[in-house]
Each structure stands twice: as structure tokens, then as C-alpha cells.
C-alpha positions in Angstrom: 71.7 -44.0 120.4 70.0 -47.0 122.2 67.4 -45.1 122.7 66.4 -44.1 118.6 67.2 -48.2 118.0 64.1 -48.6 120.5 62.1 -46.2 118.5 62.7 -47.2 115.4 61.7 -50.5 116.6 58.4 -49.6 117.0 57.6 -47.6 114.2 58.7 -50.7 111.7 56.4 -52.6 114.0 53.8 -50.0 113.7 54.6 -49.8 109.8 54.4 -53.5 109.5 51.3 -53.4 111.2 49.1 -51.2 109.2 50.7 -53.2 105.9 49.1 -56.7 107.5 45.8 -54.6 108.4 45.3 -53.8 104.6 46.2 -56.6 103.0 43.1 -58.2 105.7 41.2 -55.8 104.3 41.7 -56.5 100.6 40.6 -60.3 101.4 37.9 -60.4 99.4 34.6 -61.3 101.9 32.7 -64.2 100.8 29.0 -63.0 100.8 27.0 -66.3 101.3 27.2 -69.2 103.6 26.3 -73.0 102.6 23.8 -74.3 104.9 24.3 -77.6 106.0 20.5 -79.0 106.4 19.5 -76.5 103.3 20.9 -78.7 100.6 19.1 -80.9 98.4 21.5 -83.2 98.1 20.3 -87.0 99.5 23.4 -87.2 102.1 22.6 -83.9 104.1 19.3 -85.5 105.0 21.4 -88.9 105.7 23.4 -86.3 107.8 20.6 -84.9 109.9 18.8 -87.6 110.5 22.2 -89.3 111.9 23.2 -85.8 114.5 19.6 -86.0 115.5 19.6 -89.3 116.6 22.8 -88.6 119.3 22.5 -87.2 122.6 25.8 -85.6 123.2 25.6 -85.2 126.6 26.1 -89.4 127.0 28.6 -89.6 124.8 32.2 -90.3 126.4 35.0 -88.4 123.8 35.8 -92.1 122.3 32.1 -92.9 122.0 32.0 -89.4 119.9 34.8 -89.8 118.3 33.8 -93.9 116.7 30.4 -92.2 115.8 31.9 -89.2 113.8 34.1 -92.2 112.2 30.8 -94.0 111.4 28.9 -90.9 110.3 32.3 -90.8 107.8 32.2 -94.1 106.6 28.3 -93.9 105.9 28.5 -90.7 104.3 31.5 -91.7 102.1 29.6 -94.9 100.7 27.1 -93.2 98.7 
């Protein structure tokens, strides 16, 4: 009896399983990605010019985290 409990077990798992892999399936896929330096709006160029002016590799983890605070502020102004 223990034994069919353990077995039964598995196949709701099992059952469960397949349910979750078809609903994933019936996600629809978005087919297109937005492109952050492709836009012709005036603040992705703000943007760019702003990441291309940091060298990451000085930055300490407060030091990044103040300039994505500043890179916020700036792009939230306009």
C-alpha cells in the first residue's frame, strides 16, 4: 500500500509536469527585441554617451551604484 502511495506520487508529479510544460509552450514568443543604442529617441544617445564614458573596471560597487543613481536622475529630467 505504501508502496502505490509512492507511485502515485510520481505520476501526479509527472502529470503536473507535462501541464506546466504546455502552458510554457502556449506563452506566446515575442518576436522582436528593442535595441537600446538603435532608438531615435534624444535620451538613448544621452544614455550611450554616459556608459561610454565609465571604465568599470575602477569602479568600487558604491562608486557604480551613485553613477547608475546619476545616469537616473539625468535621464529622468528630460
Amino acid at each position: 500500500m505504501l508502496r502505490a502511495g509512492e507511485i502515485m506520487h510520481h505520476l501526479e508529479q509527472d502529470k503536473i509536469r507535462d501541464k506546466t510544460r504546455e502552458k510554457i509552450r502556449e506563452i506566446p514568443k515575442a518576436n522582436y527585441q528593442l535595441s537600446i543604442f538603435g532608438g531615435h529617441d534624444p535620451k538613448f544617445e544621452v544614455l550611450k554617451a554616459m556608459l561610454d564614458g565609465i571604465d568599470i573596471n575602477t569602479l568600487s560597487p558604491v562608486e557604480a551604484l551613485l553613477k547608475l543613481n546619476e545616469i537616473k536622475l539625468t535621464l529622468g529630467k528630460k
